[in-house]
C-alpha positions as a Markdown table, in Angstrom:
| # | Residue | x | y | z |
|---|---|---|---|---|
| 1 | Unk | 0.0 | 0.0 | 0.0 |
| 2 | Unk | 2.7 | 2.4 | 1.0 |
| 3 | Unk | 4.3 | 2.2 | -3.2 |
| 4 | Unk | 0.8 | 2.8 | -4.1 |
| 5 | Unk | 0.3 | 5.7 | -2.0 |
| 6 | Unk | 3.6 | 7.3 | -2.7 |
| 7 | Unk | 3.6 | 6.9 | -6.5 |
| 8 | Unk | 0.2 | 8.4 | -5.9 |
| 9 | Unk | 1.5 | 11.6 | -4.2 |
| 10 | Unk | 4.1 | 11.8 | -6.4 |
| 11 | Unk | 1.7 | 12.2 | -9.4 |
| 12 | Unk | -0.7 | 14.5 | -7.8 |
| 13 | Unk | 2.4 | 16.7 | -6.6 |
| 14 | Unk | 3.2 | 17.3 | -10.3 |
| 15 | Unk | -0.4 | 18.1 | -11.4 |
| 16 | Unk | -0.2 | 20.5 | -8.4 |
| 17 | Unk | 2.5 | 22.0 | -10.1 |
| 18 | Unk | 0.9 | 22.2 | -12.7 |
| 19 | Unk | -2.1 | 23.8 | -11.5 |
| 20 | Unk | 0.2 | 26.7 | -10.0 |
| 21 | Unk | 0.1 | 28.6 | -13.1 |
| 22 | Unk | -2.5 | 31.1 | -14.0 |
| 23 | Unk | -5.8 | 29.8 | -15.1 |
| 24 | Unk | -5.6 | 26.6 | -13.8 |
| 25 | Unk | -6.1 | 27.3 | -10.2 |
| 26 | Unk | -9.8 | 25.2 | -10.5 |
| 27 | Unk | -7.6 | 22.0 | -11.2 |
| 28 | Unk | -6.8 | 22.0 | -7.3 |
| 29 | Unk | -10.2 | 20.8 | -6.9 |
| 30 | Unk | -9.6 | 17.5 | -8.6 |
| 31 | Unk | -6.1 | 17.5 | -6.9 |
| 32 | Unk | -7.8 | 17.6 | -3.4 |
| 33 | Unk | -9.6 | 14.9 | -4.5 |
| 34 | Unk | -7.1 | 12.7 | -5.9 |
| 35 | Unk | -4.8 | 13.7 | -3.1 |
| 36 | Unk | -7.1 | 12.6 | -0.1 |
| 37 | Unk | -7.5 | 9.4 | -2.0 |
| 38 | Unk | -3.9 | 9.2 | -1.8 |
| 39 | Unk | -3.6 | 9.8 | 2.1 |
| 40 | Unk | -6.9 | 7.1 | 3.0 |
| 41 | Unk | -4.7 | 4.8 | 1.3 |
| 42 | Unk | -1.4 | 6.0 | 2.9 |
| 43 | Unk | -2.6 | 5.9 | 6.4 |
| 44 | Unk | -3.0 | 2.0 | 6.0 |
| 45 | Unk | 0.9 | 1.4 | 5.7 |
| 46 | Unk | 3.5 | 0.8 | 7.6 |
| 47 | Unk | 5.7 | 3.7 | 6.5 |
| 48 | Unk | 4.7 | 7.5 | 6.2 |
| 49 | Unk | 6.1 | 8.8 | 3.4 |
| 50 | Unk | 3.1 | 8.1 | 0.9 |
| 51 | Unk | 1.1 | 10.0 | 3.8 |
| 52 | Unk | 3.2 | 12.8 | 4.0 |
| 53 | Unk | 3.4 | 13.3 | 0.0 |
| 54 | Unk | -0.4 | 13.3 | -0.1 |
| 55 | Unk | -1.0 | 15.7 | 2.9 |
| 56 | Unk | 1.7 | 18.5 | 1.2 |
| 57 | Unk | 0.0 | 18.5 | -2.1 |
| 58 | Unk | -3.6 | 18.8 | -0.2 |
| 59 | Unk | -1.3 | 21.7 | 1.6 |
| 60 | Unk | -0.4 | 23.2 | -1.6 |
| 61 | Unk | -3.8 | 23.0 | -3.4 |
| 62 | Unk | -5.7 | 24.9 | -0.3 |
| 63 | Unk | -3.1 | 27.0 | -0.6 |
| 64 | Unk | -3.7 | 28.2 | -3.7 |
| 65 | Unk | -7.5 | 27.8 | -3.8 |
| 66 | Unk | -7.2 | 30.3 | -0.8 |
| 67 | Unk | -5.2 | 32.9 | -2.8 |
| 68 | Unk | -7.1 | 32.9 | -5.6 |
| 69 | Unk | -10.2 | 32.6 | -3.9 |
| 70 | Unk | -11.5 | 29.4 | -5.0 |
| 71 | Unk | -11.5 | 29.6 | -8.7 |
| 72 | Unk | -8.9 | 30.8 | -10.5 |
């Protein structure tokens, strides 16, 4: 579970990457999404590092949902 969860974070910290540019700040809704997927199934391994990858790119996306108020 923890390979799953970390390739998981991994993938949804690039599309938050992504979604830092100007215009795409209503991706971070799906990035939310795929990112608290990510950290239900990180919290049932052993190690933490799938968790923590998943709960920094749900850090990042409220981040920049707050700054741009939601939308953009």
């Amino acid at each position: 579970m923890n390979i799953i969860s970390t390739l998981w974070g991994i993938v949804v910290l690039l599309l938050a990457v992504l979604a830092l540019f100007p215009l795409l700040g209503w991706a971070n809704w799906f990035i939310l999404i795929l990112a608290v997927i990510g950290l239900i199934i990180g919290a049932f391994g052993k190690r933490r590092t799938g968790l923590i990858l998943n709960g920094v790119a749900i850090l990042i996306a409220c981040l920049r949902l707050f700054i741009g108020g939601g939308i953009i």
